[in-house]
FIBA-962720 format. One record per atom (N, C-alpha, C, CB): residue in three letters; x, y, z. Coordinates in steps of 0.05 Angstrom, whole numbers, plus 32768, in hexadecimal, padded with zeros to 4 digits. Glycine has a CB too. Layout:
! FIBA-962720
AlaXYZ
...
This chain:
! FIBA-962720
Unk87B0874487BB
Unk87A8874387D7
Unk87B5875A87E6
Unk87AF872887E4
Unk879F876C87F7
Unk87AD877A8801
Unk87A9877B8826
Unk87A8879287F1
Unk87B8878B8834
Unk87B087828852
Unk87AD879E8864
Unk87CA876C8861
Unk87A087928875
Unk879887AB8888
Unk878E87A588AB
Unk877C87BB8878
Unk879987BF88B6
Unk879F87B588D4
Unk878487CA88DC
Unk87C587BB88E4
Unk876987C888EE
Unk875887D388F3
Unk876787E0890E
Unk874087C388F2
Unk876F87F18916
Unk878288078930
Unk8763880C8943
Unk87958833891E
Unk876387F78954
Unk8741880A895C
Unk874888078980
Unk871687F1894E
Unk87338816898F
Unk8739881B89AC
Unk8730883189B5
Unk8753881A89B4
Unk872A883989CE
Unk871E884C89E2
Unk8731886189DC
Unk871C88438A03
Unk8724887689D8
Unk8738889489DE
Unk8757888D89ED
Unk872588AD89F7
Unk8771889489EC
Unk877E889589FC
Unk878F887C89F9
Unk877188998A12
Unk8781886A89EF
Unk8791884C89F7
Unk87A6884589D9
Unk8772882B89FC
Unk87B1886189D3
Unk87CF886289BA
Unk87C9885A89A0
Unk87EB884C89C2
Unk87B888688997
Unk87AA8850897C
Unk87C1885E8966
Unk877B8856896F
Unk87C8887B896A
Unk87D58886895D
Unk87F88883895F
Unk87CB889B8962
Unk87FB88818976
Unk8810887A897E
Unk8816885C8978
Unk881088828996
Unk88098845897D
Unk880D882E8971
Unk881588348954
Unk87F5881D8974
Unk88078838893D
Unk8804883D8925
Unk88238853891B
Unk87E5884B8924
Unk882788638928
Unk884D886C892B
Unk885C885F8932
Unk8858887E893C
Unk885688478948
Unk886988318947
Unk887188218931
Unk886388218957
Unk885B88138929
Unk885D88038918
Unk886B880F88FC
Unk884287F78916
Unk8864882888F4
Unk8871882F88DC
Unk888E883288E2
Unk8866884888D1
Unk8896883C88F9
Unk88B8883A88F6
Unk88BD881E8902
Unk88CC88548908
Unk88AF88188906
Unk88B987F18902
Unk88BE87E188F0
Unk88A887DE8909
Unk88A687E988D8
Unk88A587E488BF
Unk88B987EC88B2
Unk889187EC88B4
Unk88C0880488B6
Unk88DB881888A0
Unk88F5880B88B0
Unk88DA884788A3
Unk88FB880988C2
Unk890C87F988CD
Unk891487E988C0
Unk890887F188DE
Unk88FB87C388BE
Unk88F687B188A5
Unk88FB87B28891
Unk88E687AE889F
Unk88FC87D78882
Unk88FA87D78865
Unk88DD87CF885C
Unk890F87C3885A
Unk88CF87CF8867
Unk88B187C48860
Unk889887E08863
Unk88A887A7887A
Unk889187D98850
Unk887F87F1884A
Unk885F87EA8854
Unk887F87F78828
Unk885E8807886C
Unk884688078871
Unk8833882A886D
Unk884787FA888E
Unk881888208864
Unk880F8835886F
Unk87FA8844887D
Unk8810883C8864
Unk87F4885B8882
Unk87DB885F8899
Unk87D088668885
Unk87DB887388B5
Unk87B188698893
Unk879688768888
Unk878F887F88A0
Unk877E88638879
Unk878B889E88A3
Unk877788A488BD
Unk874D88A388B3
Unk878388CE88C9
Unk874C889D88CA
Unk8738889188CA
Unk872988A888E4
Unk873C886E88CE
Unk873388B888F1
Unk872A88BC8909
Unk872288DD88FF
Unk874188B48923
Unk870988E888FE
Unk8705890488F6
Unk8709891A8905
Unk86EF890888EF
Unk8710890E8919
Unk871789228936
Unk873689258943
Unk870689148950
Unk8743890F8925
Unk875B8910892C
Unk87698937892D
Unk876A88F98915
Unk87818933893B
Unk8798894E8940
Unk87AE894E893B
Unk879E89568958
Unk87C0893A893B
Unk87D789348939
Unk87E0891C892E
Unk87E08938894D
Unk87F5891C8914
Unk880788FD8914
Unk881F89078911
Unk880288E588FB
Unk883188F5891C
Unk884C88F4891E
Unk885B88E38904
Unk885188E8893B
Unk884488D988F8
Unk884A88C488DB
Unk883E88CD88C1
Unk883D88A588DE
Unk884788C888AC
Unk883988D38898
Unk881788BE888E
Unk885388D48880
Unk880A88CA888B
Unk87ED88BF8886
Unk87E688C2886B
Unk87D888CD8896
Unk87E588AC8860
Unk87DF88AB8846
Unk87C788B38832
Unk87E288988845
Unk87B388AF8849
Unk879088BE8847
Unk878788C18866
Unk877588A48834
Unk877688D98863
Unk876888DF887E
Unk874F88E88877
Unk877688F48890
Unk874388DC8882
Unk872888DD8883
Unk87208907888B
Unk871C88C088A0
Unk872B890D8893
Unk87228926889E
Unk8728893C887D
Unk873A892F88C0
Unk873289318868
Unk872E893B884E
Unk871A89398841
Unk873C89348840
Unk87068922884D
Unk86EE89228844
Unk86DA892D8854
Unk86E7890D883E
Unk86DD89308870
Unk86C98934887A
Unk86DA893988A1
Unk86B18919886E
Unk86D4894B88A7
Unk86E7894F88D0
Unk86C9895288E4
Unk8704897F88D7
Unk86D7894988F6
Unk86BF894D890D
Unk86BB89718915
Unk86CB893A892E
Unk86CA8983890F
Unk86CF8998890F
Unk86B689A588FF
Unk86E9899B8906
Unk86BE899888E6
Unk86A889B388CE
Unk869389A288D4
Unk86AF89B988A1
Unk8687898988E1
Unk866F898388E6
Unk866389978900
Unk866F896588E9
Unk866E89998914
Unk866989AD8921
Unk866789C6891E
Unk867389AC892D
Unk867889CF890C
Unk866E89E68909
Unk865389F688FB
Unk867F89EC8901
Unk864B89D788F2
Unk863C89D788E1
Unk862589E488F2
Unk863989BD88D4
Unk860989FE88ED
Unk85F88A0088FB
Unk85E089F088F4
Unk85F68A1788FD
Unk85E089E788DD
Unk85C689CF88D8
Unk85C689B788E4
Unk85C389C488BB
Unk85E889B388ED
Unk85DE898A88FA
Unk85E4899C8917
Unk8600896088EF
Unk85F389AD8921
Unk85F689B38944
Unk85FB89948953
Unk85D489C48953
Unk860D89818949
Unk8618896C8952
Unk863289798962
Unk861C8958893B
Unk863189698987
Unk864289688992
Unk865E894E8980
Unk8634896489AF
Unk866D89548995
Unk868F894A898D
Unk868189268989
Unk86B0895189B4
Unk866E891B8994
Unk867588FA8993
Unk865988FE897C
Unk867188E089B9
Unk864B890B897A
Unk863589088964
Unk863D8913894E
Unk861B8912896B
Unk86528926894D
Unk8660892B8936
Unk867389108929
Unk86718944893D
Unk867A8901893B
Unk868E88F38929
Unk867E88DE8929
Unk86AC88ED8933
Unk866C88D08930
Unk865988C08924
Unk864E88C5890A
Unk864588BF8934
Unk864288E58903
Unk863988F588EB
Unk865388ED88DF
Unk8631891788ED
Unk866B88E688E1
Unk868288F088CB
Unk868688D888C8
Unk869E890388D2
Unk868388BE88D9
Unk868788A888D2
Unk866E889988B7
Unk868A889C88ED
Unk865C88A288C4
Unk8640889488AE
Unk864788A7889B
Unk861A889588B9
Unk864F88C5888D
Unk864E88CE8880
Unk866688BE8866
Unk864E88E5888D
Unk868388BA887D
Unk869488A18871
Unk8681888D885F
Unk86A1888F888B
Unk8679887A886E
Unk867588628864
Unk865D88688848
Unk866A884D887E
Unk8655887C8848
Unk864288858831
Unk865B88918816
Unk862888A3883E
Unk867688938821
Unk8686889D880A
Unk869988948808
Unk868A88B48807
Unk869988758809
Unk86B288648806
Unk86C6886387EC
Unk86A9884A8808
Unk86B8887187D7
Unk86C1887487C0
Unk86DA888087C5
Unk86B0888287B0
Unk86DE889787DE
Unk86F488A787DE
Unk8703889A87EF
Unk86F088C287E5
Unk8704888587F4
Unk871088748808
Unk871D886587F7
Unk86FE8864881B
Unk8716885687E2
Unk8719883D87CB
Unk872E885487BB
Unk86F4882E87B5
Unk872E886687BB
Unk8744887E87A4
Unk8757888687A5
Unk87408895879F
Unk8753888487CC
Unk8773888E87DE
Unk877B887587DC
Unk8774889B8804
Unk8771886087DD
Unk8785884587E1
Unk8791883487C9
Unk8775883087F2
Unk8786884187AC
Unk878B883887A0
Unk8786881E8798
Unk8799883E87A3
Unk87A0880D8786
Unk879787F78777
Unk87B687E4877C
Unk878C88008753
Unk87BF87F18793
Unk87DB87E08791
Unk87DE87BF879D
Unk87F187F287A3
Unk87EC87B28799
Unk87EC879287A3
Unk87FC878D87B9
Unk87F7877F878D
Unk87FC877D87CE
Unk8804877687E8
Unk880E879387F9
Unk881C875E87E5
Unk87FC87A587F3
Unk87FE87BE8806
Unk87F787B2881F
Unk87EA87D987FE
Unk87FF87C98833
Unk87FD87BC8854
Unk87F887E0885C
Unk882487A48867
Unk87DA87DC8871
Unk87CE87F68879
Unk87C987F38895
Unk87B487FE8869
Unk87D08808889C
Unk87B9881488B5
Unk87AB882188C4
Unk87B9881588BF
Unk8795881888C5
Unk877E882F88C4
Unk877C883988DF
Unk8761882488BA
Unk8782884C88E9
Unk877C885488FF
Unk876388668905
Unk8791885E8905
Unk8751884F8911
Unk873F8853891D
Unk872C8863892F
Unk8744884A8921
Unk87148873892F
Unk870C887F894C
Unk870F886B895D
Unk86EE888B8950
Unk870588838976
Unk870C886D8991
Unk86E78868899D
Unk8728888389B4
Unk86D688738992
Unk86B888698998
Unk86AE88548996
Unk86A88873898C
Unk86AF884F89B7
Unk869B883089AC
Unk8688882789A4
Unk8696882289B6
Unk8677883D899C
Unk865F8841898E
Unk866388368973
Unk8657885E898E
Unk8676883A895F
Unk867F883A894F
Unk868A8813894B
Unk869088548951
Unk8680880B895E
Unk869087EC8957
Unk867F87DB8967
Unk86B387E68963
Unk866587E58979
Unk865387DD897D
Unk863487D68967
Unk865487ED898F
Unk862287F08975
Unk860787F18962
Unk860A88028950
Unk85ED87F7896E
Unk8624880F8942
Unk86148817892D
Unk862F8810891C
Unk86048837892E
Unk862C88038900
Unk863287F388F1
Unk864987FB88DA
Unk861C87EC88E8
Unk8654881988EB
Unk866D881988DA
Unk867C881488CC
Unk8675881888DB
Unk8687880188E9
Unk86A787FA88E7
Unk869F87DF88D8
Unk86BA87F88909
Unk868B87D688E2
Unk868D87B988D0
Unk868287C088B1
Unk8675879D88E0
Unk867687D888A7
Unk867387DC8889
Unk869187DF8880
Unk866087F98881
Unk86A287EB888D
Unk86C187F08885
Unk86C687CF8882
Unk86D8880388A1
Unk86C987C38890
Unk86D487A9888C
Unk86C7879C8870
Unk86CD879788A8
Unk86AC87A08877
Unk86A387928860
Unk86AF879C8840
Unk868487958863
Unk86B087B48847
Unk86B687C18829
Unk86DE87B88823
Unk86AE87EE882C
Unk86EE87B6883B
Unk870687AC8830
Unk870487938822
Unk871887A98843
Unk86FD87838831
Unk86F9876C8835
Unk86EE87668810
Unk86E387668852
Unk86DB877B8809
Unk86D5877087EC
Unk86EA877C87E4
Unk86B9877887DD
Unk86F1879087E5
Unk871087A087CF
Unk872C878687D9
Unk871E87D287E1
Unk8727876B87DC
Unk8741876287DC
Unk8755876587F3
Unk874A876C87C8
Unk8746876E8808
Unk875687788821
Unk874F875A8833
Unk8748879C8832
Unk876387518846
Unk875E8744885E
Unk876C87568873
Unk87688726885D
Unk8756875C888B
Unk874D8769889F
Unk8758875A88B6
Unk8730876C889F
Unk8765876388CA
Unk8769875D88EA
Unk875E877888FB
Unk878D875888F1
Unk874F87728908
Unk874C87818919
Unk875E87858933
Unk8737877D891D
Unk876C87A2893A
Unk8781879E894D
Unk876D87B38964
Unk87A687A88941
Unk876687AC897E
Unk875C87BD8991
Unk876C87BF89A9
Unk874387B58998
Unk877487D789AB
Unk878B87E389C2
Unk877F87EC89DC
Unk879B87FD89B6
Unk878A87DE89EF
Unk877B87EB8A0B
Unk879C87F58A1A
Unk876387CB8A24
Unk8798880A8A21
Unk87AC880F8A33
Unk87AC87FA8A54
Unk87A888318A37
Unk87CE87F28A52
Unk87CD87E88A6A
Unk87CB87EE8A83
Unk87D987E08A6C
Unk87CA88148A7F
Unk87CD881D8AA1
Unk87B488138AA5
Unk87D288418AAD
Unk879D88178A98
Unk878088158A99
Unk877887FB8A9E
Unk8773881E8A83
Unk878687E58A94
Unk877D87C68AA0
Unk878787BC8AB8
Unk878387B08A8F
Unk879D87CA8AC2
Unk879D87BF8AE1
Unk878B87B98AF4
Unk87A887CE8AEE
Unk877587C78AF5
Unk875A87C58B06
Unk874887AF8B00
Unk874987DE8B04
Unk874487988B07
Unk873987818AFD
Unk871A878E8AF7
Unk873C87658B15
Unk870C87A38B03
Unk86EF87A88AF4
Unk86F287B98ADA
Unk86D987B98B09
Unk870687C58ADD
Unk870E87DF8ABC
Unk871987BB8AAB
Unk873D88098AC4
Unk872987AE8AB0
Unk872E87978AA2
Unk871B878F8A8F
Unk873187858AB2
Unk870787858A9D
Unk86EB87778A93
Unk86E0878B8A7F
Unk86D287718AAE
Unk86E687A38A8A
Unk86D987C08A74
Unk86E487BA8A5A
Unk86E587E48A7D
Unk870087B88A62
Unk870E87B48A4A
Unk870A879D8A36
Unk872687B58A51
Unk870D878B8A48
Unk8708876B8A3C
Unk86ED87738A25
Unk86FE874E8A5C
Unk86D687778A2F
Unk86BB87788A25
Unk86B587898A0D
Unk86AA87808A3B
Unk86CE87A08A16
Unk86CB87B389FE
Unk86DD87A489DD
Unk86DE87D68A0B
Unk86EF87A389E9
Unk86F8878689D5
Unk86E6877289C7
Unk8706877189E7
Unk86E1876489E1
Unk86D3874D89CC
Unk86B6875789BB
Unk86CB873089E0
Unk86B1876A89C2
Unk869A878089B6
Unk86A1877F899D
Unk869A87A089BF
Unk86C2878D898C
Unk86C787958977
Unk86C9877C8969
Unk86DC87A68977
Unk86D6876C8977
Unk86D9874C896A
Unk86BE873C895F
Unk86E487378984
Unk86B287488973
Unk869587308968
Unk867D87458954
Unk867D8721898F
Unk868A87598954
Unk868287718945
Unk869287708928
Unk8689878E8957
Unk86A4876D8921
Unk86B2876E890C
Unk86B2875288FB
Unk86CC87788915
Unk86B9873E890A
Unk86BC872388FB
Unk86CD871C88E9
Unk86AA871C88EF
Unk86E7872588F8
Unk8703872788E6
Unk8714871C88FC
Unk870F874988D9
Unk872D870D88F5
Unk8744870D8906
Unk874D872A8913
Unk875B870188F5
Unk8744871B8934
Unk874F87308949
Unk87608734895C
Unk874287368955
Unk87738741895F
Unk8789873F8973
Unk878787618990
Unk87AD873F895A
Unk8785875389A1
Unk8788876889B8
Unk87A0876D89C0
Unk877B876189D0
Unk87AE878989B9
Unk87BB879389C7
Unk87BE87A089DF
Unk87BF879A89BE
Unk87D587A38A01
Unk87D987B18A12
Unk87F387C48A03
Unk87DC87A08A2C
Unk87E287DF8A05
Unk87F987F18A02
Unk880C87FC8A21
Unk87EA880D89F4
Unk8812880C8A18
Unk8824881D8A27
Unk883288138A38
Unk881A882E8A33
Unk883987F48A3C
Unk884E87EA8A4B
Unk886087F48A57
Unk885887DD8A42
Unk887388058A3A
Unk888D880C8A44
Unk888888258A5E
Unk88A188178A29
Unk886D88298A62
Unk886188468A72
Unk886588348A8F
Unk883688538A69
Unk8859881C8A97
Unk885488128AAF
Unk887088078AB9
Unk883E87FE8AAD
Unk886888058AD7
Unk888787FE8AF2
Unk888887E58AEE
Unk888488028B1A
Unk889B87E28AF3
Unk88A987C48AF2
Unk889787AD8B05
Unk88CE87C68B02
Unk888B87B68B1E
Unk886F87AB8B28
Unk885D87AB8B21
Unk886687AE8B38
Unk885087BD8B0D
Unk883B87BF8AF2
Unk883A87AB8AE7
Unk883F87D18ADE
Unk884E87A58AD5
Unk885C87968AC3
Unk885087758ACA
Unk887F879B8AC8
Unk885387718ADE
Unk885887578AEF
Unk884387558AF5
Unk886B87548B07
Unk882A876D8B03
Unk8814875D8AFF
Unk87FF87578AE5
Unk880687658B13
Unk880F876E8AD6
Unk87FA876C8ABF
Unk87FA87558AB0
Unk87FE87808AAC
Unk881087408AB7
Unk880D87228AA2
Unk880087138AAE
Unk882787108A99
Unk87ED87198ABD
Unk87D087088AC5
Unk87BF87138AB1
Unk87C1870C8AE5
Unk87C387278AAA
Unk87A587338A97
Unk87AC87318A78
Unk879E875C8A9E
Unk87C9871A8A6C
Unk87CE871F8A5B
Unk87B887018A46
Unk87F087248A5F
Unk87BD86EA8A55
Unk87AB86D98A53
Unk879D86D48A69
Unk87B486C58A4B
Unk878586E38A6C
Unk877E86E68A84
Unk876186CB8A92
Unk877587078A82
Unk876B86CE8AAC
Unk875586BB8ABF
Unk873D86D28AC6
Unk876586AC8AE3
Unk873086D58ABF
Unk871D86E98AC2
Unk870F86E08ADD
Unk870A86EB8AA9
Unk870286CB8AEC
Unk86FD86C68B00
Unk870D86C88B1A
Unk86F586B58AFC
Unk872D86C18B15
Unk874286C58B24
Unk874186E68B2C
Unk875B86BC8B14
Unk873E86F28B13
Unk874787118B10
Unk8732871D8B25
Unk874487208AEE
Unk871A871C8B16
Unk86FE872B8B23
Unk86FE87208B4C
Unk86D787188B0B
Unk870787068B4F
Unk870587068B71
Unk8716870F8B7A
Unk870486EE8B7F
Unk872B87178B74
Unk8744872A8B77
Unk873D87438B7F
Unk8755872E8B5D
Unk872487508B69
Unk8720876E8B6C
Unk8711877B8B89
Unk870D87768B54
Unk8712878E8B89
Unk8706879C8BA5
Unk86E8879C8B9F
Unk871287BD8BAD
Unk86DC87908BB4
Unk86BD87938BB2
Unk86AA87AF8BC6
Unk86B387748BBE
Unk86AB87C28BB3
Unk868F87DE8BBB
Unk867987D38BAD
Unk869488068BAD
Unk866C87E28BB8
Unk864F87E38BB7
Unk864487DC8BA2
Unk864687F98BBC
Unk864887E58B85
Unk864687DE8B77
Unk865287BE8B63
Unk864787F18B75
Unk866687BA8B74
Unk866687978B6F
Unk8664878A8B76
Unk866F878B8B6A
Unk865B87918B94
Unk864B877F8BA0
Unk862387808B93
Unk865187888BC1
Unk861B87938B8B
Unk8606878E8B83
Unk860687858B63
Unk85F887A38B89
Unk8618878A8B54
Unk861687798B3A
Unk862B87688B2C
Unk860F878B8B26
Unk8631874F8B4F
Unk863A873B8B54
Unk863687298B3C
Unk863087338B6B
Unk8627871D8B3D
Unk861F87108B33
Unk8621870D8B0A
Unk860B87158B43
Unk861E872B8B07
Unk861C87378AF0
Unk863787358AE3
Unk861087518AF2
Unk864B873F8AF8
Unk866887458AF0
Unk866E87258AEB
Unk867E87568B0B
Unk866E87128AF4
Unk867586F78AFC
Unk867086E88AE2
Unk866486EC8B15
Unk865586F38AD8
Unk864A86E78ABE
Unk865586EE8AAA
Unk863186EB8AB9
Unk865687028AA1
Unk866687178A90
Unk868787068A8F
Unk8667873C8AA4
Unk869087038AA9
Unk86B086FA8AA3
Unk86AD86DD8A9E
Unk86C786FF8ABF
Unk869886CC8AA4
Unk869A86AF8A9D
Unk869686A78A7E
Unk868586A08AAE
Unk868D86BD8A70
Unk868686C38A51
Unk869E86C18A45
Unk867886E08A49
Unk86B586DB8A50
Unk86C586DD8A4B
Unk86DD86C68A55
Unk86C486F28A4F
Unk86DC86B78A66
Unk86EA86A58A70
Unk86E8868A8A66
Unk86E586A68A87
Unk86CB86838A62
Unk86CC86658A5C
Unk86D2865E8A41
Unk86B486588A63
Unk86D286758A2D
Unk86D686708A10
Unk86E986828A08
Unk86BD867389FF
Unk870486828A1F
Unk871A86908A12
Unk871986A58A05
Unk872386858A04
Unk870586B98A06
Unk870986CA89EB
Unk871986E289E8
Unk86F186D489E2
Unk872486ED8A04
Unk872F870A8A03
Unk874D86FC8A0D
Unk871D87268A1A
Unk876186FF8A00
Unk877A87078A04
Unk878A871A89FC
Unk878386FB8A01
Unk87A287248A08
Unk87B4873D8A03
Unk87CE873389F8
Unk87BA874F8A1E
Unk87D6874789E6
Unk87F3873E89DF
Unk8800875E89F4
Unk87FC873D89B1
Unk8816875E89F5
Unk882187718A08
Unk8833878589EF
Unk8837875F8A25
Unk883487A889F0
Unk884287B489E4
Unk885387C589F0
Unk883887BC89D5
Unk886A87BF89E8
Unk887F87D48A00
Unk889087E389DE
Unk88A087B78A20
Unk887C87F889D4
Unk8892880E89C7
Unk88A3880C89C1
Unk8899882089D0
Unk88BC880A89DD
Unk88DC880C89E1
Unk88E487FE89D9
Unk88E8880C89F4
Unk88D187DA89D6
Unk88E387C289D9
Unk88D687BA89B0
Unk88D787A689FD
Unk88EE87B289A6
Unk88EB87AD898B
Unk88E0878F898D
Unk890887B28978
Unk88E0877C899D
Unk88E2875C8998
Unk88C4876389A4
Unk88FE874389AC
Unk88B7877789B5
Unk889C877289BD
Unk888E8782899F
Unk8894878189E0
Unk889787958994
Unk888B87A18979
Unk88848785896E
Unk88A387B68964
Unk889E876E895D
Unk889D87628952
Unk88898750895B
Unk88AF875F894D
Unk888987488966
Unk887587348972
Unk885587378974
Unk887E8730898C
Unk884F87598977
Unk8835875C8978
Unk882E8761894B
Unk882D877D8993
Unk8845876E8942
Unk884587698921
Unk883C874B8918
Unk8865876E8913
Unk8853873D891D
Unk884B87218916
Unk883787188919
Unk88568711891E
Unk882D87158933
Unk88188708893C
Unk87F687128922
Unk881987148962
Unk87FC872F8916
Unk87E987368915
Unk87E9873588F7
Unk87E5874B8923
Unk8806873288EA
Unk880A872288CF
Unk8803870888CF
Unk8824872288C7
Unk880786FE88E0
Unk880286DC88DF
Unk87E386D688D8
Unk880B86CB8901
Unk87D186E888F1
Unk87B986EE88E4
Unk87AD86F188D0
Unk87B486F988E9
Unk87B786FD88BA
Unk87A4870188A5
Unk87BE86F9888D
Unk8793872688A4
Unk87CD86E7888D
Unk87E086D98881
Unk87F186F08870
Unk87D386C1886F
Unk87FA86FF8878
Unk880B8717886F
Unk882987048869
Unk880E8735888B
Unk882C870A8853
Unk884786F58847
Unk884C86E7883E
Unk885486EB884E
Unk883686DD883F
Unk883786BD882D
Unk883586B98813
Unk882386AC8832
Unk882F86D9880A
Unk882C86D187E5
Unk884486E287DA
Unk880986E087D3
Unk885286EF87F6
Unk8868870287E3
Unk887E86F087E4
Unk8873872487EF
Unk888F86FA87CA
Unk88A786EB87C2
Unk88B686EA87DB
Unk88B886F887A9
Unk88CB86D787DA
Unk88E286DB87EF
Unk88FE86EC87E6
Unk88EB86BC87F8
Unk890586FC87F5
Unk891B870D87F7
Unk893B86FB87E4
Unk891E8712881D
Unk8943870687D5
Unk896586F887D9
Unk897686F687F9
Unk897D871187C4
Unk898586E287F4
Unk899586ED8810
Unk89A586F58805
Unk89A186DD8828
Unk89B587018818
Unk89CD871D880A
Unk89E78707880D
Unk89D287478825
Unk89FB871287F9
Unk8A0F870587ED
Unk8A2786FE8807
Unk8A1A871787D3
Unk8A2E86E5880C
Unk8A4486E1881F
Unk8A5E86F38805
Unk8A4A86B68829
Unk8A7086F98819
Unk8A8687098813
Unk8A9F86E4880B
Unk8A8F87268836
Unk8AB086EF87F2
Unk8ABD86D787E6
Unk8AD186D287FF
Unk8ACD86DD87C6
Unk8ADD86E78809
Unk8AF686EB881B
Unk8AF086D88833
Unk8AFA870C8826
Unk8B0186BC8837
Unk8AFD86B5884A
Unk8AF986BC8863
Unk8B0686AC8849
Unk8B1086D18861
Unk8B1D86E88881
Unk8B0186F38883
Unk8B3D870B887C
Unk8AF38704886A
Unk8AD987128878
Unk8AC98703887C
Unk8ACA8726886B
Unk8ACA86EF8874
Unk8AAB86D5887A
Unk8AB086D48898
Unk8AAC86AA8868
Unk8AC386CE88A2
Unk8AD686CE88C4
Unk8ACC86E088D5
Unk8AF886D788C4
Unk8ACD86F588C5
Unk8ACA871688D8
Unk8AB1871C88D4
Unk8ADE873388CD
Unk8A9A870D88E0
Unk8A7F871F88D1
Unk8A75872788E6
Unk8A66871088BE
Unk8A8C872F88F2
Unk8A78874A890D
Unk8A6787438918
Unk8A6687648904
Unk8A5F872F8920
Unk8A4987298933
Unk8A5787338959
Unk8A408700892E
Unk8A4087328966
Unk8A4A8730897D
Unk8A5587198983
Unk8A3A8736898E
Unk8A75870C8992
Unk8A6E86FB89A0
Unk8A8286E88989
Unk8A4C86F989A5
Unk8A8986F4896E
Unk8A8F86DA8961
Unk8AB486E9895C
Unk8A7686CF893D
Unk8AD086D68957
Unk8AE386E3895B
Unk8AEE86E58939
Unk8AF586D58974
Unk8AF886F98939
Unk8B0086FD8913
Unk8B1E86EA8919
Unk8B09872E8903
């Protein structure tokens, strides 16, 4: 059995930066993780990547290409369907190893987790190679403060969720970015009242004319619980852990590996006395 974390979200909202957290969280642990880029338009990692999709195929040499003359979002659509037609080279980078732990970092197109059938052929194809799948979708928090960008967010979410059909967890990034009055209002939007939220917001012109529309849309989302946030603050290790767990617990990460030794108490009474904790007296 092996496992894997789907890194997916709008341009901007840290898919990459999440995915650098978690590995020096992991190496911290002693626990081995690894990436796969997935994104053909990627530029930069700060972590080592174990396979990248842009070895098989970049949004770059599709453009340059003069037979397809695909712009930047129709190029990486071309690079994504070109993917899912050559999974073979996908199944080669990842090998044949047992209770591996991955993460795929994701484009940020919602096209790509909507109507056209990608991201859910990826799933399907782990899913037969012995993989169990969580889908993790990151919205930046500066961006959900606004109860109508909220709903954006919310919808784009439950989009991937009801699009994928895997255990899903919503992340708020960039915490440690927002003010201490940020902070405070954003834990209304963490399990959120979506009807509370939306009469809250400022009404122009436009929500006053698709009143009605917005209202429906959040009662979807409201009456059957479906969009909640876990909160990520970078800085803070107990919020890392907690959005990890939560997303191990999901697809039962642990339960088939052996348990650890505990490490040897020392014979010396005096050092058993002195074990350095905070708080305790030798």
């Amino acid at each position: 059995m092996r496992y894997a974390q789907l890194v997916m979200g709008p341009a901007g909202s840290g898919k990459s930066t999440y995915c650098s957290t978690i590995v020096k969280h992991c190496e911290a642990l002693r626990r081995s993780v690894r990436v796969v880029n997935l994104d053909p338009a990627a530029e930069y990692f700060d972590y080592p990547v174990m396979a990248d999709i842009r070895e098989l195929i970049s949004v770059d040499d599709v453009m340059e290409d003069d037979s397809l003359r695909f712009g930047p979002n129709g190029g990486l659509v071309f690079c994504m369907e070109y993917f899912i037609q050559n999974f073979d080279w996908l199944e080669e980078e990842l090998g044949e190893g047992e209770d591996d732990y991955f993460l795929f970092d994701c484009p940020g197109q919602i096209e790509l987790y909507t109507h056209i059938p990608v991201m859910r052929k990826l799933v399907d194809t782990l899913q037969h190679w012995d993989f169990r799948v969580c889908g993790v979708f990151l919205i930046d928090s500066q961006f959900m403060v606004d109860p109508s960008k909220f709903l954006s967010g919310a919808l784009s979410a439950l989009s991937a969720m009801v699009t994928l059909e895997v255990p899903h967890i919503n992340v708020m990034t960039k915490m440690d970015l927002l003010s201490k009055k940020t902070k405070k209002e954003i834990e209304r939007y963490l399990d959120p009242d979506i009807r509370g939220i939306l009469a809250d917001g400022r009404e122009g012109y436009f929500d006053k004319k698709f009143q009605k529309l917005t209202k429906a849309l959040g009662s979807v989302v409201d009456d059957f619980s479906l969009v909640q946030f876990l909160p990520l603050n970078r800085s803070d290790e107990d919020s890392i852990d907690v959005v990890l767990n939560t997303i191990d617990c999901s697809i039962q990460y642990g339960e088939d590996l052996e348990p650890r030794e505990a490490p040897e108490l020392p014979d010396d009474d005096d050092d058993a006395v002195d074990s350095g904790f905070p708080g305790e007296e030798s």
